[in-house]
C-alpha positions as CSV (number, residue, x, y, z in Angstrom):
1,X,12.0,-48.9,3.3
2,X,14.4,-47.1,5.3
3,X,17.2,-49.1,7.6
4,X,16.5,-48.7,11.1
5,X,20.4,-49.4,11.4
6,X,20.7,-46.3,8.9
7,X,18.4,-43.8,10.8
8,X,20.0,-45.0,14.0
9,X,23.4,-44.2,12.1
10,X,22.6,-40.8,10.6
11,X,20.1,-39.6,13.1
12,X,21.4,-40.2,16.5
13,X,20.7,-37.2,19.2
14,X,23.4,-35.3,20.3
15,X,22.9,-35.4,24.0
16,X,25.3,-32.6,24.3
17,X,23.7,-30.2,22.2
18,X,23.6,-26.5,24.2
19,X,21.0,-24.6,24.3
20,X,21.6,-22.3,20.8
21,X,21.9,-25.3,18.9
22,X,19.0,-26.6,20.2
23,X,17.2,-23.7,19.2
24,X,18.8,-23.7,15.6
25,X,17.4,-27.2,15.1
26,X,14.0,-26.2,16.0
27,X,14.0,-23.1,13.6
28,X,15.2,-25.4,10.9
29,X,12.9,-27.9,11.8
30,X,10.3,-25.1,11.8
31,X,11.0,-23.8,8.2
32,X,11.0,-26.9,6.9
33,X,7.6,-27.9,7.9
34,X,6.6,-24.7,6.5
35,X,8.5,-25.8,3.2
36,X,6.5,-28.8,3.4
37,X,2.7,-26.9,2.8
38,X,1.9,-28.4,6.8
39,X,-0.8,-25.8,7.6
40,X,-3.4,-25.1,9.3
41,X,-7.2,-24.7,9.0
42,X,-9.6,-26.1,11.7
43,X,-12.1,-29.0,10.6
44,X,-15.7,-28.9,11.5
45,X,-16.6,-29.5,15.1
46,X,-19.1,-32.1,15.2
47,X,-22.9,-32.0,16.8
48,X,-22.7,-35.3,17.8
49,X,-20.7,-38.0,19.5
50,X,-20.3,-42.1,19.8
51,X,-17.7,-43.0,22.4
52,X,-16.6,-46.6,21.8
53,X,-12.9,-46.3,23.1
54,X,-10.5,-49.5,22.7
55,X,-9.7,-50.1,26.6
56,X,-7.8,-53.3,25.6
57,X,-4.8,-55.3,24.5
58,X,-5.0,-58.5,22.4
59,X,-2.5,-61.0,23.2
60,X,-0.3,-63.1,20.8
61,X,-2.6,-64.8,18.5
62,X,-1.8,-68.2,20.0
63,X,-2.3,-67.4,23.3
64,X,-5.3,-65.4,23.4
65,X,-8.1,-67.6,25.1
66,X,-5.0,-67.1,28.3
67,X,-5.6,-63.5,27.6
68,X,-8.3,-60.8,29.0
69,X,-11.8,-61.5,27.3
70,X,-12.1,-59.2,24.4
71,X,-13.3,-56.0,25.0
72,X,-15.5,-55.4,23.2
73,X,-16.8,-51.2,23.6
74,X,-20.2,-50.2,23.7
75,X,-21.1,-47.7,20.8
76,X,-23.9,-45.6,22.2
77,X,-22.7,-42.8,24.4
78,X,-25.1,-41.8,27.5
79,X,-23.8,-38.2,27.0
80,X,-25.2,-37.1,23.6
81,X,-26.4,-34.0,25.5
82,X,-23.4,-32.9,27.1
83,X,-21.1,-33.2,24.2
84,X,-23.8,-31.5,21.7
85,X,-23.7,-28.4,24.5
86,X,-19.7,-29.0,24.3
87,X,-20.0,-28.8,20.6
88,X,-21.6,-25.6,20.6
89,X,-19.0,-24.0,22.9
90,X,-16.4,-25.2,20.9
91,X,-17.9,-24.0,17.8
92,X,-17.7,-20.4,19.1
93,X,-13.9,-21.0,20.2
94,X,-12.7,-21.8,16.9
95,X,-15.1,-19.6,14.6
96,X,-12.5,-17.4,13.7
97,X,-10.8,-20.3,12.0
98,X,-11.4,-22.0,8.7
99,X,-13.8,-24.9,9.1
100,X,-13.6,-26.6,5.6
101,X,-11.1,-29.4,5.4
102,X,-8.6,-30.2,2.9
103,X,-10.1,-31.5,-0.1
104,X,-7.1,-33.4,-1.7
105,X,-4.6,-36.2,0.1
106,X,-1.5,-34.8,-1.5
107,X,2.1,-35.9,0.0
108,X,3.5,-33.8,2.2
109,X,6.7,-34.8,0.8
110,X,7.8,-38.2,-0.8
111,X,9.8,-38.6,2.7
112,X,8.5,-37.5,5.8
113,X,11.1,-35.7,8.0
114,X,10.5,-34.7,11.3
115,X,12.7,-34.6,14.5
116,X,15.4,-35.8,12.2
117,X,13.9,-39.0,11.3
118,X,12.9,-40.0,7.6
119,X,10.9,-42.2,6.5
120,X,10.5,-43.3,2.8
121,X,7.3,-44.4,2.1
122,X,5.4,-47.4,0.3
123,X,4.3,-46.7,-3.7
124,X,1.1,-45.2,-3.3
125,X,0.8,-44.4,-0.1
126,X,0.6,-41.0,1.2
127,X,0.3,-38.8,3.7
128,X,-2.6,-36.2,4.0
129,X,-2.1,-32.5,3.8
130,X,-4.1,-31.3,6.9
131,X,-4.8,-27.5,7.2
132,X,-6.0,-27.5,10.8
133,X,-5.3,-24.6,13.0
134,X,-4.0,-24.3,16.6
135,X,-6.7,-23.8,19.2
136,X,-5.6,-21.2,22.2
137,X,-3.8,-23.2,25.1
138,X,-3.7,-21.7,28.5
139,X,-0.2,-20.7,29.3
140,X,1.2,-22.6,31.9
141,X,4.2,-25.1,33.1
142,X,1.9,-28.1,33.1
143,X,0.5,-27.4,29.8
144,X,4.2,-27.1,28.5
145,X,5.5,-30.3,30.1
146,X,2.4,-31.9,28.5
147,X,3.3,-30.7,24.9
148,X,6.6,-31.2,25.3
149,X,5.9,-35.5,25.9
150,X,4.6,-35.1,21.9
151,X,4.0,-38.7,20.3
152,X,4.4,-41.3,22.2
153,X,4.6,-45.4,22.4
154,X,3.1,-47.9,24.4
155,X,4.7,-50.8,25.0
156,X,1.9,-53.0,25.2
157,X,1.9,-56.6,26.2
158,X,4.8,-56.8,28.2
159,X,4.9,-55.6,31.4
160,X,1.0,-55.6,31.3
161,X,0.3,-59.4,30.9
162,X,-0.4,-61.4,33.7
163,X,-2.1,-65.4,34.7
164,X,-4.3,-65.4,37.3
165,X,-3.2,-68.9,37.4
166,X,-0.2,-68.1,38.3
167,X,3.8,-69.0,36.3
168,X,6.5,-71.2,37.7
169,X,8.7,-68.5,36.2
170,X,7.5,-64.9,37.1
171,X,9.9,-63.4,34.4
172,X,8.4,-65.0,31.8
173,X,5.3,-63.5,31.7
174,X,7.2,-60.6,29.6
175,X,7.0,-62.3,26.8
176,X,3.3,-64.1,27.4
177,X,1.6,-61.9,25.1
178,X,4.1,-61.2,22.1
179,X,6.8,-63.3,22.5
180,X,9.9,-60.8,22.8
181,X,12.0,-59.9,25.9
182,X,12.3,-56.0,25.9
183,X,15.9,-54.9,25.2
184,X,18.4,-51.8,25.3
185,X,18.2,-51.9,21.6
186,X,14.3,-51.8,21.3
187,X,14.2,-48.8,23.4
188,X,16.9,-46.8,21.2
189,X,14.8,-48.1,18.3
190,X,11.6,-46.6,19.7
191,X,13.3,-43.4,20.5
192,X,15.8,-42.7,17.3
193,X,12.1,-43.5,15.6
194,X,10.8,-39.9,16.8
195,X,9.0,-41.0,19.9
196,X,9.2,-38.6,22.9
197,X,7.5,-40.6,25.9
198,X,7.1,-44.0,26.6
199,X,4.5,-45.9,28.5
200,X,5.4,-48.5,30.5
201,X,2.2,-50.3,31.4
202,X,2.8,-52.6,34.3
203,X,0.6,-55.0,35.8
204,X,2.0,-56.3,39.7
205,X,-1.0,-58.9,41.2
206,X,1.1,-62.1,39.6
207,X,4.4,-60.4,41.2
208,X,3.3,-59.4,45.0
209,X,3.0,-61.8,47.9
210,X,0.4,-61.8,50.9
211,X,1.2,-58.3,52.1
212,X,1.4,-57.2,48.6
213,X,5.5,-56.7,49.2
214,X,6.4,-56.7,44.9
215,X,8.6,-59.2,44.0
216,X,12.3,-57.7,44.1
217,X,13.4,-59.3,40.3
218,X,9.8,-58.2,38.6
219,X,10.7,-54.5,40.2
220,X,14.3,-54.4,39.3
221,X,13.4,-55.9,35.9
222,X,10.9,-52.8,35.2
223,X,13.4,-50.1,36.9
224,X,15.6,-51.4,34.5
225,X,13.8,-50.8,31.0
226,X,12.6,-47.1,32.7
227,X,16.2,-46.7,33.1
228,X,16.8,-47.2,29.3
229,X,14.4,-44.9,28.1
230,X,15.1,-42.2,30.3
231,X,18.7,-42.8,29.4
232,X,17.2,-41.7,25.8
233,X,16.0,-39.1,27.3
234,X,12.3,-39.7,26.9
235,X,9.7,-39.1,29.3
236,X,8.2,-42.4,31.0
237,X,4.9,-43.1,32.3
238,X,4.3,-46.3,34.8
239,X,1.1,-47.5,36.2
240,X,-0.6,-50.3,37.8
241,X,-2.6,-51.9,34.7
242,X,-4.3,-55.1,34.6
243,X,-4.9,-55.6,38.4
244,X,-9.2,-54.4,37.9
245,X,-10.2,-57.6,37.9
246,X,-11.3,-59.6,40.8
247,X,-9.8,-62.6,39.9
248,X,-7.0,-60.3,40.2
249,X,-7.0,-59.4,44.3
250,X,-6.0,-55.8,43.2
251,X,-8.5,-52.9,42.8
252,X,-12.2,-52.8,42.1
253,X,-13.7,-49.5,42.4
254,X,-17.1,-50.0,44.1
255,X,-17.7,-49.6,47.7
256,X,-18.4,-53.4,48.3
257,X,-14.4,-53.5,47.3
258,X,-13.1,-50.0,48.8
259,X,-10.8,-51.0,51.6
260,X,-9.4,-54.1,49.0
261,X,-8.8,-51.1,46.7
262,X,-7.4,-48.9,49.0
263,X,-4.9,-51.3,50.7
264,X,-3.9,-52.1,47.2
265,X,-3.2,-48.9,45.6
266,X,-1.5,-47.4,48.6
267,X,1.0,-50.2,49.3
268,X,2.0,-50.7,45.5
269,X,2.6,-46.7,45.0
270,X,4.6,-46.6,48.5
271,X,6.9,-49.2,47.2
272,X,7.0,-47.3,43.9
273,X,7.2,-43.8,45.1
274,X,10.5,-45.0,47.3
275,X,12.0,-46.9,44.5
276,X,11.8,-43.6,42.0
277,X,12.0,-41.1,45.2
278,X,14.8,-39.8,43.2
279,X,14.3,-40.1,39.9
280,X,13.4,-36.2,37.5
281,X,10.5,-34.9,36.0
282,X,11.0,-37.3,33.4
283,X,9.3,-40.3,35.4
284,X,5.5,-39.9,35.3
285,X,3.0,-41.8,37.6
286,X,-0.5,-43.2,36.3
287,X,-2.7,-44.0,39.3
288,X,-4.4,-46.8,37.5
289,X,-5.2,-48.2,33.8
290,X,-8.7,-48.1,33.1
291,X,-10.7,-48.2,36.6
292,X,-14.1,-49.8,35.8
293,X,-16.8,-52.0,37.3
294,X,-15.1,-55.0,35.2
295,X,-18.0,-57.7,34.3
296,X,-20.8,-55.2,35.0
297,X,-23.2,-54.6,32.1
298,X,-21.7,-50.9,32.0
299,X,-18.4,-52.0,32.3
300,X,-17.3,-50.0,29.4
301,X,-20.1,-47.3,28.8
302,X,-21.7,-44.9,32.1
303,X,-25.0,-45.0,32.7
304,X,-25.8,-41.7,34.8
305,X,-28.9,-43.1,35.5
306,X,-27.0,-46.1,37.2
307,X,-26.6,-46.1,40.6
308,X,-23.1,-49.0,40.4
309,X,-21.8,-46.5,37.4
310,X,-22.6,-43.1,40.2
311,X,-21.0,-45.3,42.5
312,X,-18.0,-46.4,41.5
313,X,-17.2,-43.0,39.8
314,X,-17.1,-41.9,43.4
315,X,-15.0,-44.9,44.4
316,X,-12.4,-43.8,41.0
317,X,-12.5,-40.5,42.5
318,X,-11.3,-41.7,46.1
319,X,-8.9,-43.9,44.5
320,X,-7.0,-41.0,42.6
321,X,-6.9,-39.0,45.7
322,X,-5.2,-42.1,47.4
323,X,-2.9,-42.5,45.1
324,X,-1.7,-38.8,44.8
325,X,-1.3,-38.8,48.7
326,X,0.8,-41.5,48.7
327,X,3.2,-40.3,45.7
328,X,3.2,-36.7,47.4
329,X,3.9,-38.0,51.2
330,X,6.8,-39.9,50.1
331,X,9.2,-36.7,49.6
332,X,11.7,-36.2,47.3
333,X,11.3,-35.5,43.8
334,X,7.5,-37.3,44.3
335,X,6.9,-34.2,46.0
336,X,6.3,-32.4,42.3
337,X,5.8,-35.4,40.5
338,X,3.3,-35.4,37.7
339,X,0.8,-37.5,38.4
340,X,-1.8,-39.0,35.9
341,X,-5.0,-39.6,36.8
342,X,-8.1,-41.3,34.6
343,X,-12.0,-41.0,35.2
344,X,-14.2,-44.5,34.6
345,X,-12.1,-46.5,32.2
346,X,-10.2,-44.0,31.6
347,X,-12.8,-43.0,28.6
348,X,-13.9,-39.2,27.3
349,X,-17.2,-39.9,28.7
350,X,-15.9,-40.6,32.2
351,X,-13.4,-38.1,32.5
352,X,-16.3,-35.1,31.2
353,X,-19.0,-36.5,33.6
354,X,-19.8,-34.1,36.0
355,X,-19.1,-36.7,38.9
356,X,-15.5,-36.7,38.3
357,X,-13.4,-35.2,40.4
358,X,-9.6,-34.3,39.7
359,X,-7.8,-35.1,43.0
360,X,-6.2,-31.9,45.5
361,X,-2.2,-32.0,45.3
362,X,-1.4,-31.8,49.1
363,X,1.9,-30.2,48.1
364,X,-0.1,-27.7,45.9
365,X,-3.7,-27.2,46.6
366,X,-3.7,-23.5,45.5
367,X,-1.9,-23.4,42.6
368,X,-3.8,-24.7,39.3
369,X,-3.5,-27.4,37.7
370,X,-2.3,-25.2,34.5
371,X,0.7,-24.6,36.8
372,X,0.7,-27.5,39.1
373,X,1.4,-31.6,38.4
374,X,-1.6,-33.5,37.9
375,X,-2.8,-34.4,34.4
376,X,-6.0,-36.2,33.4
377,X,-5.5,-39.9,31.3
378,X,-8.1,-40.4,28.4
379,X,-7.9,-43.4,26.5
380,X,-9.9,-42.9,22.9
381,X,-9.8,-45.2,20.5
382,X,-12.2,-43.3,18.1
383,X,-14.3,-43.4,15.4
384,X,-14.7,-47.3,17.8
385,X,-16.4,-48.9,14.3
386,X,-12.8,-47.9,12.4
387,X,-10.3,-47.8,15.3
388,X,-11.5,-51.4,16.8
389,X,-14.7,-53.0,15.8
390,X,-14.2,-56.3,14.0
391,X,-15.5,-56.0,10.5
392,X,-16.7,-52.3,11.9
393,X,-15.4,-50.2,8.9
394,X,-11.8,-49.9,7.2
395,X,-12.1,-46.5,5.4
396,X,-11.0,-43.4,7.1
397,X,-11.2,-39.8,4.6
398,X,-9.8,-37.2,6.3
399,X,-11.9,-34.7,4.4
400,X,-15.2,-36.3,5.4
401,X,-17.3,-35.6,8.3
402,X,-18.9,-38.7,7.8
403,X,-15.1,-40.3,9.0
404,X,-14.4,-37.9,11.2
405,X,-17.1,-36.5,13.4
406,X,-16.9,-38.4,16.3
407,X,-13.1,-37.7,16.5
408,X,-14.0,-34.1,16.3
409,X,-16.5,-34.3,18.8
410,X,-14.3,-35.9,21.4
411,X,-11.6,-33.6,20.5
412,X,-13.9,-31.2,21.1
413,X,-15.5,-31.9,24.2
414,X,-11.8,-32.1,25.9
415,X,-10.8,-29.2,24.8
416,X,-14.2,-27.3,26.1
417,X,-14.1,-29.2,29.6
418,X,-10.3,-29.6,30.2
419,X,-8.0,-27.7,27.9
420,X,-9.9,-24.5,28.0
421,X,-10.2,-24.6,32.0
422,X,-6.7,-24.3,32.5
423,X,-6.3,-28.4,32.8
424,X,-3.8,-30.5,30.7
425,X,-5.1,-33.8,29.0
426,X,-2.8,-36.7,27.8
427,X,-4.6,-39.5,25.3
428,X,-2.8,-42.2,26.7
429,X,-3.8,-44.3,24.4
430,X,-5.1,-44.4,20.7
431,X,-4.6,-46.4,17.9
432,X,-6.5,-48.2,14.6
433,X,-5.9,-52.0,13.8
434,X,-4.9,-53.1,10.4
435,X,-8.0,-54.3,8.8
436,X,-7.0,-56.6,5.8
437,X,-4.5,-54.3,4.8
438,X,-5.8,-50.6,4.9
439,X,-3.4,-49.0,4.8
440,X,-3.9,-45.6,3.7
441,X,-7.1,-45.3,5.4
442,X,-5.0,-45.9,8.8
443,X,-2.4,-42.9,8.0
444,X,-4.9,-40.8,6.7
445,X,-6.9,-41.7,10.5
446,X,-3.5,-41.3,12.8
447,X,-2.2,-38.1,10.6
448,X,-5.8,-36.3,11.5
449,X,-6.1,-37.8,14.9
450,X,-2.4,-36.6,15.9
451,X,-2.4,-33.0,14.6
452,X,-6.0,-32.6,16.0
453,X,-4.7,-33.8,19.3
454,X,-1.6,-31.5,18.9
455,X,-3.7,-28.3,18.1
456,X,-5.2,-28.2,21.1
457,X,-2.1,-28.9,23.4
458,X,-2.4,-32.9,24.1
459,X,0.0,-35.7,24.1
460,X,-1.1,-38.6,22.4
461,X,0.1,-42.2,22.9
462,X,-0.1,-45.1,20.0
463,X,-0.8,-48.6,21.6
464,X,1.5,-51.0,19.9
465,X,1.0,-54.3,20.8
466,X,3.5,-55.8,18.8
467,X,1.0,-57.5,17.0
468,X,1.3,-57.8,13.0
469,X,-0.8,-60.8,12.1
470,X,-3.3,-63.0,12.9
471,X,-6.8,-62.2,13.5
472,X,-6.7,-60.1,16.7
473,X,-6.3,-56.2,17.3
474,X,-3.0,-55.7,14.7
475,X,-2.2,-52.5,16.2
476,X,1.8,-53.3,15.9
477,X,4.1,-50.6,13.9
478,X,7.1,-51.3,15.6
479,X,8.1,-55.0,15.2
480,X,10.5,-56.0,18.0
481,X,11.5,-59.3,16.6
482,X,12.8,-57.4,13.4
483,X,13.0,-53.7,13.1
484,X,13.9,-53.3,9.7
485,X,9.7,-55.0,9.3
486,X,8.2,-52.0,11.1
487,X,5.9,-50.3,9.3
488,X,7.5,-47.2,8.4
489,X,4.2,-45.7,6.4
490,X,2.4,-45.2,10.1
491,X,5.5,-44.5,11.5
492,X,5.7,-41.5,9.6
493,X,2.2,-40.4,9.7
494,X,2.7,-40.4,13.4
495,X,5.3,-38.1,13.4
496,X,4.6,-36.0,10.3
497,X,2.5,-33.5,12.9
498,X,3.7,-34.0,16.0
């Protein structure tokens, strides 16, 4: 394995690098993907899909009964329909390119190197040459802000945790979940590893008093770990996370909860939108993690047929709106702001049925969104029975439709209803858990899920959790407690087609 102290040594940005040497790396970088037989040849769309995204975090293993109840995803998707129609559009889109998949799992190259970071990997494990060619993007400033965040980390856990019983020591829920206190160091490490954007997931119900005024050390402690990873120069993304509940006092979007929800949203973005008033491009907004109807039987699948589900995809819609005319009227850089904004939990399924509704930008409502700042937030944790389902299945081929249909499928289906339409789509999230050790099977998964996600212009987002052992969702790669432990094999299949 490869020294993190050795990569940070030999691979350190320059921060002063102009603008020709800038594009010298990139041509070099280019070539030597080229060198490195990356290619391209489009896999089969699929006809069908099974949406089971992972909407959850699992908290350290010894203090998981504190933690949300396991989320466990419903497999059957309400919009078989829909997404076979999607599949035949998308079909049509990408006939003129190759359809077969690569037939072999042949190293691109005993060390991966990309962005200037290499990564030597285990004996036998290797990562899978993917021929899968670039779908058309619409041109536009949006859709090259969006490419531009590449692969990105969560930083699960942290900032997200919360006791709806309440701490004696607010600052310590930090390190409820996993047990580490987030550092300068971690954030270089997370950078220097090849990661362009960084999601801060925040949740602010244990940290706001009775007028939902947010507790001046909790804010200063999160302005402070943004201000370390835009110091890297990474993009950042923020958002109000676990606050759905309604234990929680924050948002719950049905109309029984509306004026809750909308109190709630509005004050915590006023007191974010003046904290960051001045803060670049680099600082994104997410209106919320996840909005769902939280204990309902549909809680993490729509019903159509549903009047709650119809309802409260409404109430998602109204929340959005709020949240991008609060950012927007508090000036300054929030003016132009890009703003994220999910459909029902945040899932494919919600964000392609027809009741969504991406909000207007006030400071923009003619230009489009390929031009303007709002992006839609998927969350996709999929094929759901390899990705998160306990036993579920731990074999992922890359070559097989069998494995990777329902990742084509959802692919797919944004690409037809967003991409294509001139909107830009980040993934959020994604991620597979270690299942007894398979690893292969989860870098052949995350190489084919990044460069599909790549091809047609989207960001993706891994959720790390910091979690490494135990029997909950392992879906740690970086270890924060000791770097030189991370696991460097799905480090490098993350980045080997960004």
């Amino acid at each position: 394995m490869v020294s993190l102290k050795n990569i940070r040594n030999n691979t350190k940005p320059n921060k002063n690098m102009n603008l020709s040497g800038i594009i010298a790396m990139l041509l070099s970088i280019s070539l030597a993907l080229s060198l490195c037989g990356c290619g391209s040849k489009t896999s089969e769309p699929a006809e069908t899909v099974t949406e089971a995204e992972n909407f959850g975090e699992e908290p350290a293993e010894d203090l998981q009964d504190t933690a949300e109840e396991t989320k466990d995803k419903a497999e059957v998707s309400e919009n078989t329909a829909e997404t076979a129609t999607d599949t035949a559009e998308v079909s049509e889109d990408v006939a003129e390119s190759a359809t077969d998949k690569a037939e072999n799992t042949e190293d691109v190259a005993e060390n991966v190197d990309n962005a200037g970071t290499n990564y030597t990997l285990s004996d036998g494990i290797s990562i899978p040459e993917l021929t899968i060619n670039d779908l058309d993007v619409p041109k536009g400033s949006a859709f090259d802000r969006v490419y531009s965040m590449g692969v990105g980390f969560n930083l699960g856990n942290t900032f997200d945790a919360y006791n709806d019983g309440g701490f004696s020591d607010e600052m310590a829920i930090e390190e409820y979940w996993q047990h580490t206190y987030t550092t300068q160091e971690m954030i270089k490490d997370i950078h220097e590893l090849g990661f362009d954007t960084i999601r801060i997931p925040v949740s602010w119900h244990n940290h706001v008093d009775d007028d939902l005024n947010i507790s001046a050390q909790w804010l200063d402690r999160v302005n402070e770990v943004v201000d370390w990873a835009l110091d890297e120069g990474m993009y950042v993304i923020i958002n109000i996370h676990h606050d759905n509940h309604q234990e929680a006092g924050g948002f719950y979007p049905d109309s029984a909860h509306m004026d809750q929800s909308k109190r709630y949203i509005t004050r915590i973005w006023e007191q974010l939108s003046a904290r960051f008033i001045n803060y670049d491009y680099h600082l994104i907004f997410e209106s919320m993690n996840e909005p769902r109807l939280v204990g309902h039987e549909n809680e993490w699948w729509i019903n159509k047929a549903n009047k709650d589900c119809q309802d409260s995809i409404e109430c998602i819609n109204e929340l959005n709106q709020i949240f991008v005319d609060t950012v927007r009227a508090s000036g300054g850089n929030n003016t132009s702001r890009y703003l994220m904004c999910p459909g029902y939990c945040a899932s494919v399924d919600g964000a392609i049925n027809p009741g969504f509704k991406l909000p207007i930008d006030p400071e923009e409502p003619e230009v489009s969104y390929a031009d303007g700042h709002i992006l839609v937030s998927i969350h996709a944790y999929t094929p759901y029975s390899f990705a998160l389902e306990y036993p579920g299945v731990d074999n992922f081929d890359q070559t097989s439709t069998n494995s990777t249909r329902d990742l084509d499928s959802f692919m797919n289906s944004l690409y037809t209803t967003f991409i294509k339409n001139g909107i830009p789509v980040v993934i959020g999230e994604f991620g597979c858990r270690d299942k007894n050790g398979n690893l292969q099977d989860r870098v052949n998964f995350t190489s084919y899920y990044v460069r599909m996600a790549r091809a047609r212009g989207m960001a993706c987002l891994w959720w790390d959790n910091n979690a490494f052992s135990g029997d909950g969702e392992l879906f740690g790669i970086y270890n924060r407690k000791d770097p030189d432990k991370s696991n460097y094999d799905m480090l490098a299949a993350l980045m080997a087609y960004k």
